[in-house]
Backbone bond lengths (Angstrom), bond angles and torsions (degrees), N, CA, C in turn:
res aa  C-N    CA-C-N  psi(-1)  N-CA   C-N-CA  omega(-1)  CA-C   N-CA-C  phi
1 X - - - 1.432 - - 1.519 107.91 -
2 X 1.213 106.81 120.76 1.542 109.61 166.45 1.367 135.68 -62.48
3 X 1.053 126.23 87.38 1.701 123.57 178.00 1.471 132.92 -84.47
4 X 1.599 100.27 -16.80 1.329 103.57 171.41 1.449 112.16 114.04
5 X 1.269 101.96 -0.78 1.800 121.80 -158.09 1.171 105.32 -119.86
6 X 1.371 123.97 121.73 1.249 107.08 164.08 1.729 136.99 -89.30
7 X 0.977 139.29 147.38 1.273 135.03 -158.65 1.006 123.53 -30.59
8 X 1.163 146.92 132.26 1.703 128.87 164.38 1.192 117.59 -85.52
9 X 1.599 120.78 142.13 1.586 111.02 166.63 1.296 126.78 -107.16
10 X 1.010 110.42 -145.98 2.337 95.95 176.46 1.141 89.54 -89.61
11 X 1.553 117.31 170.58 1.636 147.37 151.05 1.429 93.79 5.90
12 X 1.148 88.52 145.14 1.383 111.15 164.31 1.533 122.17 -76.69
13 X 1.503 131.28 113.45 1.139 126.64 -174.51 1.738 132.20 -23.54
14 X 1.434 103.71 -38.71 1.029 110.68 -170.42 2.142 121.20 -64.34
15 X 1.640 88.41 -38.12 1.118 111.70 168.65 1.977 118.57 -53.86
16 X 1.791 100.80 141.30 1.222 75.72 -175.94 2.000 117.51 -96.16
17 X 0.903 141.48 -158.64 1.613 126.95 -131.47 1.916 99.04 -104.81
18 X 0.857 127.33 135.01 1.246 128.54 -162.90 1.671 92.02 -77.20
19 X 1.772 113.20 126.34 1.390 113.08 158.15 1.180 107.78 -143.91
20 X 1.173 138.06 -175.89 1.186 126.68 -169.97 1.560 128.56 110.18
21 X 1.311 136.16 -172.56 1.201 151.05 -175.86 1.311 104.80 -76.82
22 X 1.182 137.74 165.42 1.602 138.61 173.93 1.677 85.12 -116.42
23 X 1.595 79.07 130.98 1.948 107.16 154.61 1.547 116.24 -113.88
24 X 1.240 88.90 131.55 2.101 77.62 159.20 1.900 93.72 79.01
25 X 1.357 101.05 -50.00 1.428 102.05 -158.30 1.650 105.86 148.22
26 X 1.156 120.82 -23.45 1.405 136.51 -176.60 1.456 106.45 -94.64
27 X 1.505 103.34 131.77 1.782 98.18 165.12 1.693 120.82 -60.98
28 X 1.193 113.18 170.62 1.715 109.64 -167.23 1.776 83.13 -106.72
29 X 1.213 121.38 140.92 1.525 160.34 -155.00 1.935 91.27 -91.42
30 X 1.748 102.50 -48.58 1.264 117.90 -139.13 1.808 110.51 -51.40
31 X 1.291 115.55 -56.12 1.485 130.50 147.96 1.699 111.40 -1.44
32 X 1.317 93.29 -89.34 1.218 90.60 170.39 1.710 138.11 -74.76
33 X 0.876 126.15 11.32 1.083 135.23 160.87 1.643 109.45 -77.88
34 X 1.074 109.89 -54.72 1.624 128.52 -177.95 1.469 102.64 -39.83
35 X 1.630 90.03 -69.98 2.007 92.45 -175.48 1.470 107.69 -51.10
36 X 1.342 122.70 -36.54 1.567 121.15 -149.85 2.026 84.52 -80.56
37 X 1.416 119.09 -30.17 1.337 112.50 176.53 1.597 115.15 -80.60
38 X 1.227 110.79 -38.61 1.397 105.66 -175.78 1.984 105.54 -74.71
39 X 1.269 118.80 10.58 1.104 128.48 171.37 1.129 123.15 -88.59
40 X 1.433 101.39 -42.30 1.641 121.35 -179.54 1.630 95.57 -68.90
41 X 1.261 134.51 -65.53 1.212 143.36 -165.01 1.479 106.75 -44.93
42 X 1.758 103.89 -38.55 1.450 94.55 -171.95 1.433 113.86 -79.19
43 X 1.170 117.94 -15.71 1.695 135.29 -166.89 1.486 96.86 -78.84
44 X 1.597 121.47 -37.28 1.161 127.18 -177.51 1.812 113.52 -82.26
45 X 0.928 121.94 -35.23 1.444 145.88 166.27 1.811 104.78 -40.38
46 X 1.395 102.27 -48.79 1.917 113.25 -154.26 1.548 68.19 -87.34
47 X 1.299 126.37 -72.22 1.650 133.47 -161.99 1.963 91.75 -28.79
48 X 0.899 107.97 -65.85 1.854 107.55 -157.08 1.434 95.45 -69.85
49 X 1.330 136.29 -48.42 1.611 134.55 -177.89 1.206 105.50 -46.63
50 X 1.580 124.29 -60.93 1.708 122.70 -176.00 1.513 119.82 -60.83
51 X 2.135 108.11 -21.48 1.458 89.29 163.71 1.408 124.46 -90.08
52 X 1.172 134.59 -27.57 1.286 139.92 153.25 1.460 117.23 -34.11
53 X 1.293 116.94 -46.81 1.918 116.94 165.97 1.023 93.66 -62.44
54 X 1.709 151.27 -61.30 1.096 150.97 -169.06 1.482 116.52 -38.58
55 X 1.687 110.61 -61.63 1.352 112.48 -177.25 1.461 106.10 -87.69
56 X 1.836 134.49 1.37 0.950 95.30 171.91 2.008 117.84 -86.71
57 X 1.369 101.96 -5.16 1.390 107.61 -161.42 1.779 95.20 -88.20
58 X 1.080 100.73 -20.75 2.089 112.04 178.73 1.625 95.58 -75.20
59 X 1.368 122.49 -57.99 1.731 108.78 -165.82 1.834 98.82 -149.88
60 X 1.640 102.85 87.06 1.374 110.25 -165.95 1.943 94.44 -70.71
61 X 1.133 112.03 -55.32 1.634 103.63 179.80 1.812 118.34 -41.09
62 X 1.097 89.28 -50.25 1.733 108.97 -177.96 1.802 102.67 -38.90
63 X 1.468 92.10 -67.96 1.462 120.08 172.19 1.782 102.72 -31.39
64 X 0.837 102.29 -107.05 1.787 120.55 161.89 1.207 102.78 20.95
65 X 1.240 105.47 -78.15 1.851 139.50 -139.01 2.065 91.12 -82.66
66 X 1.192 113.90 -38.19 1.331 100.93 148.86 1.448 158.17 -73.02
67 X 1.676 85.22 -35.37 1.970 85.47 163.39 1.260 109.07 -68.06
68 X 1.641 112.57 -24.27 1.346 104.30 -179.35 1.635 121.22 -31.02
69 X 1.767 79.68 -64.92 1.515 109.24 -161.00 1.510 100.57 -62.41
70 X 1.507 128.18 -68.01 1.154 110.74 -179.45 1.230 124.35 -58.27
71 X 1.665 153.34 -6.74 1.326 147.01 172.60 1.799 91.20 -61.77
72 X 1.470 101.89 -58.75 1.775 111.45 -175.60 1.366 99.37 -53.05
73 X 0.914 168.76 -2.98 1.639 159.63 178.34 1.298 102.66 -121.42
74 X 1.288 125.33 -36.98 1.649 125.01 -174.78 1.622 105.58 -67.84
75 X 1.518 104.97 -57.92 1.554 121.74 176.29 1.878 108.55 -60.54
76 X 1.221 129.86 -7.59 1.139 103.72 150.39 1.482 100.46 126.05
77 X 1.400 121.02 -18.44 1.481 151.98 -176.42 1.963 111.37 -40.42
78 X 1.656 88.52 -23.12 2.109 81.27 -149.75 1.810 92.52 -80.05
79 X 1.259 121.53 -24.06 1.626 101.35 -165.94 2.067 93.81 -113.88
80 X 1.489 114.92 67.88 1.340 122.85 165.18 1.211 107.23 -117.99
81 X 1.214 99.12 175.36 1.481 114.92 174.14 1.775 120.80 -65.24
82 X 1.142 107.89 -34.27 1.275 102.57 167.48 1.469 139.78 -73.07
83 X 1.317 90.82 -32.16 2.167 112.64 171.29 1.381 86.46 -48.63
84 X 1.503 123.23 -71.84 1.911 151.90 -176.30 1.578 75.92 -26.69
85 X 1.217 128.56 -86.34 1.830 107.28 -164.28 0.811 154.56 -94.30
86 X 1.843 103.92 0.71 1.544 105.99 128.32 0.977 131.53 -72.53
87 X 0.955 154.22 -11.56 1.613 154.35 178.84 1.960 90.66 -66.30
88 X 1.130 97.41 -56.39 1.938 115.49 -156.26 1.691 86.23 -67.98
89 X 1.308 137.79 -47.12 1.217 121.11 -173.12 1.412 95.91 -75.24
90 X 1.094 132.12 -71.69 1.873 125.76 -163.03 1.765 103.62 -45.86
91 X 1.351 125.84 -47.98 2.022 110.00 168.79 1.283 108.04 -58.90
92 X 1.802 134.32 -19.01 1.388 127.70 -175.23 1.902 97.94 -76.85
93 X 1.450 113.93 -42.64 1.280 99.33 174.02 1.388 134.73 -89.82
94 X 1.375 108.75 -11.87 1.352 134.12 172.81 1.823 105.09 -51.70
95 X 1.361 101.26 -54.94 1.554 130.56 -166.11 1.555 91.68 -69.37
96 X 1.591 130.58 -59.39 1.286 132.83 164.67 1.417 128.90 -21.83
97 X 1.176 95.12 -60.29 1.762 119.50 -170.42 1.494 102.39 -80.77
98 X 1.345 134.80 -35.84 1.520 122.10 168.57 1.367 119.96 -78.25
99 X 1.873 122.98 -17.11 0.884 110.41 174.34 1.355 120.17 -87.41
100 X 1.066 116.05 -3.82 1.763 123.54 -158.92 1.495 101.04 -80.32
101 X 1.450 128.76 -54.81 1.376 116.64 -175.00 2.293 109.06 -59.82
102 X 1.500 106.24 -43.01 1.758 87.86 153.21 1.284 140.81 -60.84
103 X 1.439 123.39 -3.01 1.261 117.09 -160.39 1.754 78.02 -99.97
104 X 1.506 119.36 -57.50 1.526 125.58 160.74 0.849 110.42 13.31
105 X 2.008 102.06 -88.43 1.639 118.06 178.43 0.961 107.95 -53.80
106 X 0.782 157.71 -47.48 1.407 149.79 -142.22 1.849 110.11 -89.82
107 X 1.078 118.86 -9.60 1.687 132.02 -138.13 1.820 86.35 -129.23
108 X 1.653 102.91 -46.35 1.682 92.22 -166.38 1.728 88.83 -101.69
109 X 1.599 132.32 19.77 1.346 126.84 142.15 0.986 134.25 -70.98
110 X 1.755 104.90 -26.88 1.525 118.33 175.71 1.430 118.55 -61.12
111 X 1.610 88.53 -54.51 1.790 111.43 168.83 1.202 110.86 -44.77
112 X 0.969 144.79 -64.26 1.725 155.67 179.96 1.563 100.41 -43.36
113 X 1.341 113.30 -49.56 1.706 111.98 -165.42 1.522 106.21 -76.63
114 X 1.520 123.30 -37.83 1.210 143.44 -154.83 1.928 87.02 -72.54
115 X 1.608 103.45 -71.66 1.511 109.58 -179.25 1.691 123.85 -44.65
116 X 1.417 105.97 -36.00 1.297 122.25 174.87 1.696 113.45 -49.23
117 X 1.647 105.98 -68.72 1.509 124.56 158.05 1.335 112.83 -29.19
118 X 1.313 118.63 -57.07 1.579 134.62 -170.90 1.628 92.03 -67.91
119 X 0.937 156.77 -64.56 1.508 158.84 -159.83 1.225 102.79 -75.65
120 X 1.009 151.68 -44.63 1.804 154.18 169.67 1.035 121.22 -76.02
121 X 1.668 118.75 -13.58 1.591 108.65 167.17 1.793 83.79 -96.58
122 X 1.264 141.93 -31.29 1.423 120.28 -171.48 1.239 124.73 -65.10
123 X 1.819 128.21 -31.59 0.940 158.18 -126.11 1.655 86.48 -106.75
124 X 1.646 108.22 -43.66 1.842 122.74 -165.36 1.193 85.52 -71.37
125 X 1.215 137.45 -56.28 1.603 147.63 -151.28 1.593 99.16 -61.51
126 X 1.550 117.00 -63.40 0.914 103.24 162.03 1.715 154.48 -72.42
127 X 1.625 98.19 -5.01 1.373 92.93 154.26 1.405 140.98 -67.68
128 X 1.533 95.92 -28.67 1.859 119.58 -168.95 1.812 97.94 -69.62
């Protein structure tokens, strides 16, 4: 009989396979979705473990020096009193070390002007 419709077939391939409980009248999808996710997760899981073996055998200190840091920030570490003085000593030397090559200039300009003075009153002396 012609209705105008064309046939329907099951699910669409792409979809994954209906098992499960019936709702409504329809099997529940949910099952399988789960496995097809808890699959992905695991594929993603092995993916991040092999780079972590990767970078720890490439730069084991490097490595280190970060879980360090994040256990210390995760565990609760970043707003104490101690972060407060390291932080405050490393800008005290930070602040040190950028000012020192200006203070330099500035120190062997003096020198330059001072010697300059010193050479033009000697130079007069000996003309007179």
């Amino acid at each position: 009989m012609a209705t105008g419709q064309e046939p329907t077939t099951s699910k669409d391939e792409g979809e994954p396979k209906a098992t499960g409980r019936r709702r409504n009248g329809r099997r529940s999808t949910e099952p399988a979705r789960l496995l097809s996710a808890v699959e992905e997760a695991r594929a993603s899981l092995g993916t991040a473990i092999d780079d972590v073996r990767e970078r720890v055998q490439e730069r084991p200190v490097k490595t280190l020096a970060l879980a360090v840091g994040a256990g210390y920030i995760v565990g609760g570490g970043l707003f104490t009193p101690l972060t407060g003085r390291i932080f405050y000593t490393g800008l005290r030397i930070a602040l040190r070390l950028a000012a020192l090559p200006l203070v330099r200039e500035e120190l062997m300009a003096l020198v330059e002007s001072f010697s300059d003075r010193g050479r033009g009153e000697q130079e007069r002396r000996h003309q007179q």
